[in-house]
N, C-alpha and C positions, 0 to 999 in steps of 0.2 A: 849448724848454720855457718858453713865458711869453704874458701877455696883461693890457694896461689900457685906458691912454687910448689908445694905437696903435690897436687893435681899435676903437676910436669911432671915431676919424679916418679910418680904412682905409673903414668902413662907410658915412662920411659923404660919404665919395670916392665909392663906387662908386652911391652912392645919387645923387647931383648929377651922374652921365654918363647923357648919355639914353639910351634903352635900343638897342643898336645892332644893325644889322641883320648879317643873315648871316652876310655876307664877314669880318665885322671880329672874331670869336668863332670861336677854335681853341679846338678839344677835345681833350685826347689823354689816353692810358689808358699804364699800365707794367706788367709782375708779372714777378718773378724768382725765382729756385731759388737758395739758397745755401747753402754747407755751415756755416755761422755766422755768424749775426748779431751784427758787430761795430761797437758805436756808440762813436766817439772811443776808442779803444781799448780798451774792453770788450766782451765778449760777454755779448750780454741775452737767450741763449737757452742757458744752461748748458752750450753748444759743441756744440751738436744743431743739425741743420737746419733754416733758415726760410724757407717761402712769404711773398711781401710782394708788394706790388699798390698803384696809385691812380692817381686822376684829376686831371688838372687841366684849368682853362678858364683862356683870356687873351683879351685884348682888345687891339688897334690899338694901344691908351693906354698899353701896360705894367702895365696893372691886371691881377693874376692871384690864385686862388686854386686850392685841392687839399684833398687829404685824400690819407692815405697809410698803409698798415696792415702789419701783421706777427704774426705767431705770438709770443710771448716766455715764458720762464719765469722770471717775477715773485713774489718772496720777501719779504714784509715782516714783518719780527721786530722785538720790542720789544726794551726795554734790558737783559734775562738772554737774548738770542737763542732766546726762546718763538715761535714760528711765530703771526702775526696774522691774514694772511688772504693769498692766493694770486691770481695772476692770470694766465691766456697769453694776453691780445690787449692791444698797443700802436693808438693810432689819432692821427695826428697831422692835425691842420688845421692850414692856413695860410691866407694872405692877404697879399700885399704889390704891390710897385711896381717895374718895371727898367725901365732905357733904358739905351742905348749912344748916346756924343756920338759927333760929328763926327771926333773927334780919335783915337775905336778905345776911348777909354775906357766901359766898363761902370759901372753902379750900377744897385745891389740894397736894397730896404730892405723889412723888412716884419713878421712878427709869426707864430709859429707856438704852437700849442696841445697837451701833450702830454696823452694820457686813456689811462689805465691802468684799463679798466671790474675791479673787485673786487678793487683793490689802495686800500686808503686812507691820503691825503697822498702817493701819489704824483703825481698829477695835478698839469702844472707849466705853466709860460708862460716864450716867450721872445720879446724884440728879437732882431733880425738888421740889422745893415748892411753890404753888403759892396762891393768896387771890383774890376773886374779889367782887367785892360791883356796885349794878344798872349796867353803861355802863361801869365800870372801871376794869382794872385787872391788876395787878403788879406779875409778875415771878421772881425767880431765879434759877440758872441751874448750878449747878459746876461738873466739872470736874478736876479729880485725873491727869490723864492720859496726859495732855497739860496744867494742873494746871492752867486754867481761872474759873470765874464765869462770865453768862451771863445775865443780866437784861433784862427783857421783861414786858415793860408799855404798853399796849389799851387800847383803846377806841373803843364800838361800839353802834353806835347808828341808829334806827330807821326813815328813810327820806319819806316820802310821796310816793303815789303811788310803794309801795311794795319795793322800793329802800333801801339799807344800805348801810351804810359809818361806812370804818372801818379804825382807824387811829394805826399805831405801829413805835416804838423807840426802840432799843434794844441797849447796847453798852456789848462789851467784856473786860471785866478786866481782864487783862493778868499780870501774875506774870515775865512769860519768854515772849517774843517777841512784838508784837504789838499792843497795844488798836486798838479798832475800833467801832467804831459807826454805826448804821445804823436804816435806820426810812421809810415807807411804806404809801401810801394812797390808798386805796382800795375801788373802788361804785361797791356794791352785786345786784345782783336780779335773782328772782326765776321767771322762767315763761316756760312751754313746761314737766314741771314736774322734770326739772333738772337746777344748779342753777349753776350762773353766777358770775365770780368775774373779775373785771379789774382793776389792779393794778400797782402803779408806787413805785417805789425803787431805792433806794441811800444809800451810804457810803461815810465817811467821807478819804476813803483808792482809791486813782488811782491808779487802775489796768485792764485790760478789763474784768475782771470778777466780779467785782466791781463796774464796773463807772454805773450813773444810766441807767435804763430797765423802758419801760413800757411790759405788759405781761398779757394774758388773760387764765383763766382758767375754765374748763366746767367740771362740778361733778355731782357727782347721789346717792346718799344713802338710805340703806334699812335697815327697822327696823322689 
């Protein structure tokens, strides 16, 4: 959720690589089925099923960018919880930079856009930087706009018979309103030519859009 001077700089990159041919420009597409959509341990779709989808393009250079969409049921109430205005589509854009050294270490940095079309002041921007090393990977995520930064630790690791286990902890630093915790355990597998995730979810925050979920998700991507 966020966007500044990053978004210059990202633009000013991608405008200063000369335009490259063929080989050096991967495309690929996603869209999944899931029985709720759950973001850092909320569900942003009332705990109803969500279609989600998107593209992204990279370059040889670690330059990439995407868009990436979902269904949601989006609720914005004033300060007596009077109903403002409604919304069910999420659309996210990004744009950033990876490379992986020599050494197995990964880096991530970049810049994602969140547009909530008929929800107003939701519409949010974030930083991203993130490192991962073997099955580990440590994120941060800040956002201008609701002034938190969000940490995001996994783990993923390879299980026998084609199965993965994927562990995650994120907690939200909030300058204004509420900390909150939240942490994921997920067993993956690929089989029918499209892959499988079932995952269970908790926060450290009771609320019904909060308290723990188990939740299954079916995906397909092409390269």
């Amino acid at each position: 959720m966020k966007k500044t001077s990053l978004s210059i700089a990202c633009g000013l990159a991608l405008a200063a690589v000369a335009a490259p041919s063929v080989a050096e420009v991967s495309l690929s597409a996603n869209v999944a089925l899931t029985t709720d959509y759950v973001w850092r341990g909320i569900s942003q779709n009332d705990e109803d099923p969500a279609i989600q989808g998107g593209f992204d393009l990279g370059l040889e250079n670690g330059l990439y960018a995407g868009i990436w969409g979902s269904n949601v049921n989006a609720v914005n109430t004033d300060a007596f919880d009077n109903v403002v205005d409604t919304g069910s589509i999420e659309l996210d854009y990004y744009v950033g930079w990876a490379t992986e050294f020599d050494n197995g270490v990964g880096l991530d940095l970049g810049f994602i856009y969140y547009d909530f079309p008929g929800i107003k002041d939701w519409d949010t921007e974030e930083y991203y930087i993130g490192a991962s090393y073997s099955y580990f990977g440590l994120m941060a995520s800040y956002n201008n706009d609701f002034d938190y930064v969000y940490w995001d630790a996994s783990f993923d690791y390879e299980l026998p018979e084609g199965f993965g286990l994927g562990l995650h902890y994120g907690y939200t630093d909030a300058d204004e309103g509420e900390d909150m915790a939240d942490w994921k355990v997920a067993i993956t597998k690929s089989m029918f030519d499209v892959d499988f995730e079932l995952a269970y979810t908790d926060t450290d925050v009771d609320s019904p859009m909060t308290d723990s979920r188990v939740f299954l998700t079916v995906s397909k991507s092409w390269e």
